[in-house]
N, CA, C and O atoms as a GROMACS GRO file, in nm:
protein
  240
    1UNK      N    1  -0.183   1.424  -0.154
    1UNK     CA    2  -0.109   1.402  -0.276
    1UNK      C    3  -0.012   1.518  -0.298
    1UNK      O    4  -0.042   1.637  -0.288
    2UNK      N    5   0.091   1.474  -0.324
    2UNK     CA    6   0.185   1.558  -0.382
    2UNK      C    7   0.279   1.579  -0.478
    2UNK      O    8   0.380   1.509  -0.466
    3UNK      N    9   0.275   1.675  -0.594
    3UNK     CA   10   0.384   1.673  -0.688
    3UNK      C   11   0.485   1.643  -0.683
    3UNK      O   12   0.553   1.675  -0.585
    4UNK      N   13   0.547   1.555  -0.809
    4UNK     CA   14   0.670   1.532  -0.801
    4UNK      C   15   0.726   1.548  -0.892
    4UNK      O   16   0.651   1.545  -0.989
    5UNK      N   17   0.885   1.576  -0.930
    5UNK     CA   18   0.948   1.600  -1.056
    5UNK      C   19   1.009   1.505  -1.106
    5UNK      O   20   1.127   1.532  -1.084
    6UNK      N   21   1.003   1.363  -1.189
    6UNK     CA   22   1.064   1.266  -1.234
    6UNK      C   23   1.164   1.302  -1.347
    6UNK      O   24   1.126   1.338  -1.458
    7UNK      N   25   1.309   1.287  -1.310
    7UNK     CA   26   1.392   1.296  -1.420
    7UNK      C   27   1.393   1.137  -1.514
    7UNK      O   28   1.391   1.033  -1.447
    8UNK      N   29   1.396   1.131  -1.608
    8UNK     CA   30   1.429   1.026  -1.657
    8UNK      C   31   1.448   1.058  -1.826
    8UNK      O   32   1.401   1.152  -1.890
    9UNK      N   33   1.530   0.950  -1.870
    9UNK     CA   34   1.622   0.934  -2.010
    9UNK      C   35   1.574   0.832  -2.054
    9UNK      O   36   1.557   0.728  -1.992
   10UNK      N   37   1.541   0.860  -2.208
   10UNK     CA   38   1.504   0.700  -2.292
   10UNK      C   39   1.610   0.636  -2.322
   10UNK      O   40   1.716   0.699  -2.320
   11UNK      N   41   1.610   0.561  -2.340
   11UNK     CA   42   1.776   0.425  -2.368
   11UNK      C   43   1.791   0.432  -2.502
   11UNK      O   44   1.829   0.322  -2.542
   12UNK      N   45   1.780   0.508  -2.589
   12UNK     CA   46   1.799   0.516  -2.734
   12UNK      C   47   1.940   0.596  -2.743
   12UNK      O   48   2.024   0.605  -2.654
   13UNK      N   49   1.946   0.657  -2.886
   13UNK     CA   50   2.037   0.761  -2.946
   13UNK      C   51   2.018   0.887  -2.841
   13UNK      O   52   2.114   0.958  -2.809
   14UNK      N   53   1.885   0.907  -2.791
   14UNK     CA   54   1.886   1.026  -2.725
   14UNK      C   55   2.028   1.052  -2.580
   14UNK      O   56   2.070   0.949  -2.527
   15UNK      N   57   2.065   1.141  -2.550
   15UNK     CA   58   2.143   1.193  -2.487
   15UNK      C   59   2.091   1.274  -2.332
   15UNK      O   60   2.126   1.272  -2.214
   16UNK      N   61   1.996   1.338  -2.407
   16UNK     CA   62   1.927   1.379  -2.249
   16UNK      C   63   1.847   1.381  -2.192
   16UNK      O   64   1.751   1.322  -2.242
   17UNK      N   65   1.826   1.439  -2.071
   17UNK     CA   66   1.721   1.386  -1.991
   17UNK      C   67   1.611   1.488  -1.998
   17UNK      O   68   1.643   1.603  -2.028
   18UNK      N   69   1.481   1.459  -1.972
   18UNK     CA   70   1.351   1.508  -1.962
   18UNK      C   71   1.320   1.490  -1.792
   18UNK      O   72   1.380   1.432  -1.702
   19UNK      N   73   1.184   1.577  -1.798
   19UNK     CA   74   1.129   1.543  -1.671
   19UNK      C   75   0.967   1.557  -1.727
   19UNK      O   76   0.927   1.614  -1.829
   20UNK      N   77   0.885   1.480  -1.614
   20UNK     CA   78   0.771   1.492  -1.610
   20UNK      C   79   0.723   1.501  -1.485
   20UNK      O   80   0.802   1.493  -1.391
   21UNK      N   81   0.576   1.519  -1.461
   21UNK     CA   82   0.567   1.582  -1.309
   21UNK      C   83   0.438   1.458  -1.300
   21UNK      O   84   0.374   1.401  -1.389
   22UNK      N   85   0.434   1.449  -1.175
   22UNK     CA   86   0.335   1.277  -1.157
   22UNK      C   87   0.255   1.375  -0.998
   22UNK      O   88   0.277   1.492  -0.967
   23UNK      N   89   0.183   1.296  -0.941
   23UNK     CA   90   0.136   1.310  -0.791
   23UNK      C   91   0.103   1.176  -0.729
   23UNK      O   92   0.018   1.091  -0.755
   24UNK      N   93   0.186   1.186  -0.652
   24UNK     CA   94   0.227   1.040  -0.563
   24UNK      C   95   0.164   1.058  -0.377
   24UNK      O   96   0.163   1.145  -0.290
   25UNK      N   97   0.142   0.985  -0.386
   25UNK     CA   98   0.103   1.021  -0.207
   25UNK      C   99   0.211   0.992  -0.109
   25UNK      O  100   0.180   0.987   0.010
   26UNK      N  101   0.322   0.975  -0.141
   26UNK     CA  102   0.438   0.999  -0.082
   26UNK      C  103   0.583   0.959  -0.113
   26UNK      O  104   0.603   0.848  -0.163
   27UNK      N  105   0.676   1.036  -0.088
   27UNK     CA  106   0.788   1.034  -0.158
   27UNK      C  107   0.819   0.852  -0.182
   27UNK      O  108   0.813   0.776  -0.086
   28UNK      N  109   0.858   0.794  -0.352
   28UNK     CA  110   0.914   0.717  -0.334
   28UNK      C  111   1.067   0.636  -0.325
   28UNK      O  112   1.145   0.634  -0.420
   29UNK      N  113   1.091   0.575  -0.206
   29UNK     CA  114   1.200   0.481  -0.203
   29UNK      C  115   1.256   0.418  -0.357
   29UNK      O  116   1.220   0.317  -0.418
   30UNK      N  117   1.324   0.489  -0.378
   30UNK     CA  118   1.380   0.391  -0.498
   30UNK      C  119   1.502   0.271  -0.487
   30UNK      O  120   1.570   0.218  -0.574
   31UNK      N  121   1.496   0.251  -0.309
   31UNK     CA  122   1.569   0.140  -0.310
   31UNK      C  123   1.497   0.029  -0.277
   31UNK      O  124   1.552  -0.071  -0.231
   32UNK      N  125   1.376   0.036  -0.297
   32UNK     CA  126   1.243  -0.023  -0.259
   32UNK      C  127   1.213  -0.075  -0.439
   32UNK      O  128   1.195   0.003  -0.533
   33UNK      N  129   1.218  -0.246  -0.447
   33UNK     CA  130   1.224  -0.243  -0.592
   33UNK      C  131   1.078  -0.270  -0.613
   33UNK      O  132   1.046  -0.288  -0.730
   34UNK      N  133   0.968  -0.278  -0.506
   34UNK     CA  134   0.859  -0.256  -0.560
   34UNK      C  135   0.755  -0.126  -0.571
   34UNK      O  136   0.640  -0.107  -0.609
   35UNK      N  137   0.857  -0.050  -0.518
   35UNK     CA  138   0.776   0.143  -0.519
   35UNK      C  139   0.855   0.163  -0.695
   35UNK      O  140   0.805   0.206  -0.798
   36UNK      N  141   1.010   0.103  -0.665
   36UNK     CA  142   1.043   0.178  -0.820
   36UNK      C  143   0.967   0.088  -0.937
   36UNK      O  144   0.961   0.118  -1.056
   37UNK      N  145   0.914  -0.026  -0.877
   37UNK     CA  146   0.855  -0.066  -1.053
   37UNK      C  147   0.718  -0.022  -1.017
   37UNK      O  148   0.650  -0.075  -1.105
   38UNK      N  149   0.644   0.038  -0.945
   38UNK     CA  150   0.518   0.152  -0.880
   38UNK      C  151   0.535   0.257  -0.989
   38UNK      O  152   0.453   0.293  -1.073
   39UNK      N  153   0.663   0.300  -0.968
   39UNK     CA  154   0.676   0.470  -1.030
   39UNK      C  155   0.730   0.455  -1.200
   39UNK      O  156   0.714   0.527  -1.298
   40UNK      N  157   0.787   0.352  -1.183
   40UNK     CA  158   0.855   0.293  -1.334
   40UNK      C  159   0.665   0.333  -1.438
   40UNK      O  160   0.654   0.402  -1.539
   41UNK      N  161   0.540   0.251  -1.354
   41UNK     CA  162   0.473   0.223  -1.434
   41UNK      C  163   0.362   0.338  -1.406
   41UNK      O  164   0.250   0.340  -1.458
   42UNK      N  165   0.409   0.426  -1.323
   42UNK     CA  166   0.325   0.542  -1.376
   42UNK      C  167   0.375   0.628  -1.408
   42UNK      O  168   0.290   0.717  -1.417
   43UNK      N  169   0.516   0.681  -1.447
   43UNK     CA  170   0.557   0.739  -1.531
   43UNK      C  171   0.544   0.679  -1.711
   43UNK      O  172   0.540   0.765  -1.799
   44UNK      N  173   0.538   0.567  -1.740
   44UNK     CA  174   0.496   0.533  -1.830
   44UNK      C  175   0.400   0.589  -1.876
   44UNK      O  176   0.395   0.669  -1.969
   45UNK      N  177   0.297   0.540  -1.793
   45UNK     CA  178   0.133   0.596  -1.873
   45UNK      C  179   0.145   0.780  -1.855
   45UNK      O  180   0.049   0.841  -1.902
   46UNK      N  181   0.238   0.852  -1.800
   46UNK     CA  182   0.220   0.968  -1.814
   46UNK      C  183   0.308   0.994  -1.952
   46UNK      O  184   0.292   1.096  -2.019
   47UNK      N  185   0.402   0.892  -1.987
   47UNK     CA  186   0.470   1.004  -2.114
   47UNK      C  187   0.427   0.883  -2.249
   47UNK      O  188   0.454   0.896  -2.368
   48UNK      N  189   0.364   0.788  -2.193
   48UNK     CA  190   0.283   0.672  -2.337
   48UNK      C  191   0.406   0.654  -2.404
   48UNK      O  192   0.444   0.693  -2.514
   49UNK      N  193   0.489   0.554  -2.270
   49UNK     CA  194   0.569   0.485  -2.395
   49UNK      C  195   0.601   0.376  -2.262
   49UNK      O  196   0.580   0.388  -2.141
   50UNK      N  197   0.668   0.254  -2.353
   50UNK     CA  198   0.675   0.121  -2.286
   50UNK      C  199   0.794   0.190  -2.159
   50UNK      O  200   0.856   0.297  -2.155
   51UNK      N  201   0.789   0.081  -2.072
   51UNK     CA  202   0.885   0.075  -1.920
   51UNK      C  203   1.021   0.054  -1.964
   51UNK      O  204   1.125   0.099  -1.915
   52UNK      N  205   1.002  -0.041  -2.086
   52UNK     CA  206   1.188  -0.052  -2.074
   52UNK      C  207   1.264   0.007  -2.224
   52UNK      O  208   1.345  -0.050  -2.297
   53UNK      N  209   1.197   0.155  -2.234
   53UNK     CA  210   1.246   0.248  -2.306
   53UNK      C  211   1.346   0.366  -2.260
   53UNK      O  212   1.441   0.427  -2.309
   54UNK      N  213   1.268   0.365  -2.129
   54UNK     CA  214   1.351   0.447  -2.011
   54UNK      C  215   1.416   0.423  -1.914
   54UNK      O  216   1.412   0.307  -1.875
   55UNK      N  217   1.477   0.496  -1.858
   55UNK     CA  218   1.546   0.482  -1.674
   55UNK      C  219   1.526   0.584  -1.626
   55UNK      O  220   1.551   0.691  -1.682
   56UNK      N  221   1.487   0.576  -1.534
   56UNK     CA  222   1.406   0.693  -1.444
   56UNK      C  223   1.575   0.766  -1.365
   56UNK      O  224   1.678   0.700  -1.371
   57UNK      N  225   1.572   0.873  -1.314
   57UNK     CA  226   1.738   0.919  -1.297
   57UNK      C  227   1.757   0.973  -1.190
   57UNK      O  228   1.866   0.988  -1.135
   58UNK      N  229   1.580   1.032  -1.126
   58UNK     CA  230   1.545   1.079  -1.019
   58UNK      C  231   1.450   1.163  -0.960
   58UNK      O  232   1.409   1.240  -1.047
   59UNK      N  233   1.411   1.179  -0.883
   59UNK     CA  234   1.295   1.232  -0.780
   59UNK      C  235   1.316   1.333  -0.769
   59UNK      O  236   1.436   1.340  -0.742
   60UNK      N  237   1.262   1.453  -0.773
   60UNK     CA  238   1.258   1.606  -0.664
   60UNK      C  239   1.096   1.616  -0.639
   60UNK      O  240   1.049   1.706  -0.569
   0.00000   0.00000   0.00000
């Protein structure tokens, strides 16, 4: 397992972006639309808020 740094922005008034840190067992493909709705839905349960509040913006 390894850390990862998820950038992502809520779709509201807000303006910028946050990150949160997840552990994935390997880097995901986000041109892969079933790893990104994978990571879509565990970044969710890490920041407890619905999937289509956000857009995820990117990986490190």
């Amino acid at each position: 397992m390894q850390t990862y740094t998820i950038e992502y922005a809520f779709q509201d008034k807000e303006r910028t972006s946050r990150t949160c840190e997840v552990k994935l067992d390997r880097t995901p493909d986000l041109n892969d639309n079933e790893q990104l709705a994978d990571l879509y839905q565990i970044v969710s349960e890490a920041i407890r808020k619905p999937i289509t509040t956000f857009e995820i913006l990117s990986v490190r």
